[in-house]
N, C-alpha and C positions, 0 to 999 in steps of 0.2 A: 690891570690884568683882564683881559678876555674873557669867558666865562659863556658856554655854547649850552642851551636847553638840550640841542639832540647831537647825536653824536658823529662824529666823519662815518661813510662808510666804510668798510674793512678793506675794501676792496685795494685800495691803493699798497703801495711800498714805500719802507725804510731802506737807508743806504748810504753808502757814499759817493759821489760823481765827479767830474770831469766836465768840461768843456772844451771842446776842442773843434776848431773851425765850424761851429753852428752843430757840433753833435756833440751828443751826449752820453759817455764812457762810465763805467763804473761798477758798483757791486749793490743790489736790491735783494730785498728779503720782504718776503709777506709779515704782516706785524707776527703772528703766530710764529715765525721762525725766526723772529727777531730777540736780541737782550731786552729783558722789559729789566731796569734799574728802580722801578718803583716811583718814577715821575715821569721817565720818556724810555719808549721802545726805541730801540738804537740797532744797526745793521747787527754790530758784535760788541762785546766787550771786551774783547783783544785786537781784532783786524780794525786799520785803519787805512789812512790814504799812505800813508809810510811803508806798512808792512806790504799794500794792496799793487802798490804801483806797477811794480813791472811784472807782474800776471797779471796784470788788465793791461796793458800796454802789447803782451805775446798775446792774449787771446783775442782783441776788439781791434787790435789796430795796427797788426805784425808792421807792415810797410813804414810805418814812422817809428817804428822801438828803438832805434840806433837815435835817433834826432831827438826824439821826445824822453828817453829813458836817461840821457848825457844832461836833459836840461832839470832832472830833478822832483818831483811829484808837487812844489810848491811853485813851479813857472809858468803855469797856465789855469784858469780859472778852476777852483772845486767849489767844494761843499757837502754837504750832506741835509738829509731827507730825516726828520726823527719823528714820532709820535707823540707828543702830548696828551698821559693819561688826564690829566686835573682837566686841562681842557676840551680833551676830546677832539684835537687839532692837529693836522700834520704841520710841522714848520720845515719850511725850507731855508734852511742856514745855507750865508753865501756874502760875498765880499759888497761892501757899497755900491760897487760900478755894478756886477749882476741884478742886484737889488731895483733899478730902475732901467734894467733890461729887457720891455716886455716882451721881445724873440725868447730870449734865452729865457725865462720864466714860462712860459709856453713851451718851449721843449721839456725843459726839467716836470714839469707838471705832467708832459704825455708819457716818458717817460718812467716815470712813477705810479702813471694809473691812479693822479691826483682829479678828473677833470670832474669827478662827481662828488667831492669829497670836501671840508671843510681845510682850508691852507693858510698859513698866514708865511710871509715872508719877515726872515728874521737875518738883517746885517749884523756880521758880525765879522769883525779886527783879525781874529784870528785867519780870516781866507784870503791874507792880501797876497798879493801876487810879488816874490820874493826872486830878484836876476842872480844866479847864481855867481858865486865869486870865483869859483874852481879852487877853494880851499874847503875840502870836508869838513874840518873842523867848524867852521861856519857857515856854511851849509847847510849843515843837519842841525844846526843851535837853532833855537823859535826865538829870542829875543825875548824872553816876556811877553810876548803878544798872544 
């Protein structure tokens, strides 16, 4: 475990996000208007990438909602942005392949209003990129992951 003397600046954001052709889609919150769960500030403690997707798909990116909205909220790169109270760190949770994407870690970072701020990159199973089968039923099932 990590363990930081001073602490990130405030200044950054929490969230959920997207990746989609080199941009970066999603839903940010200042830590202050974020869920603090009493280990990490979180966007919400109800809104996720599930419930988020296609109101960020009509507001960020009308032109691909028919194409992108068909293929599911788990078919192209996410993740989420959290705070780490004990460490005093933003972590940016995100699939293996992002994780050694120094483009896309740089977007995600500007985006966030991470670039003065303490970050660690955190892979994590849960953000793998999932081709839909056009059966709802498995679709929407996470597999245990």
């Amino acid at each position: 475990m990590k363990l930081y003397a001073k602490a990130s600046s405030t200044d950054g954001f929490v969230g959920i996000w997207w990746l989609y052709e080199n941009k970066v889609i999603g839903r940010l919150v200042s830590l202050d208007n974020g869920y603090d769960d009493g280990r990490f500030i979180h966007y919400d403690n109800f809104k996720n990438h599930s419930t988020e997707w296609k109101s960020v798909l009509q507001e960020q990116l009308p032109d691909k909602f028919d194409e992108l909205y068909l293929k599911l909220f788990k078919c192209i790169e996410r993740g989420r942005v959290v705070y780490n109270t004990r460490t005093q760190c933003y972590e940016i949770l995100c699939s293996e392949a992002i994780s050694r994407d120094i483009e896309a870690i740089k977007s995600i970072v500007k985006e966030f209003n991470l670039q003065n701020c303490r970050y660690d990159i955190v892979p994590d199973r849960h953000y793998y990129i999932a081709e839909p089968t056009g059966n709802p039923a498995l679709d929407d099932f996470e597999y245990g992951v």
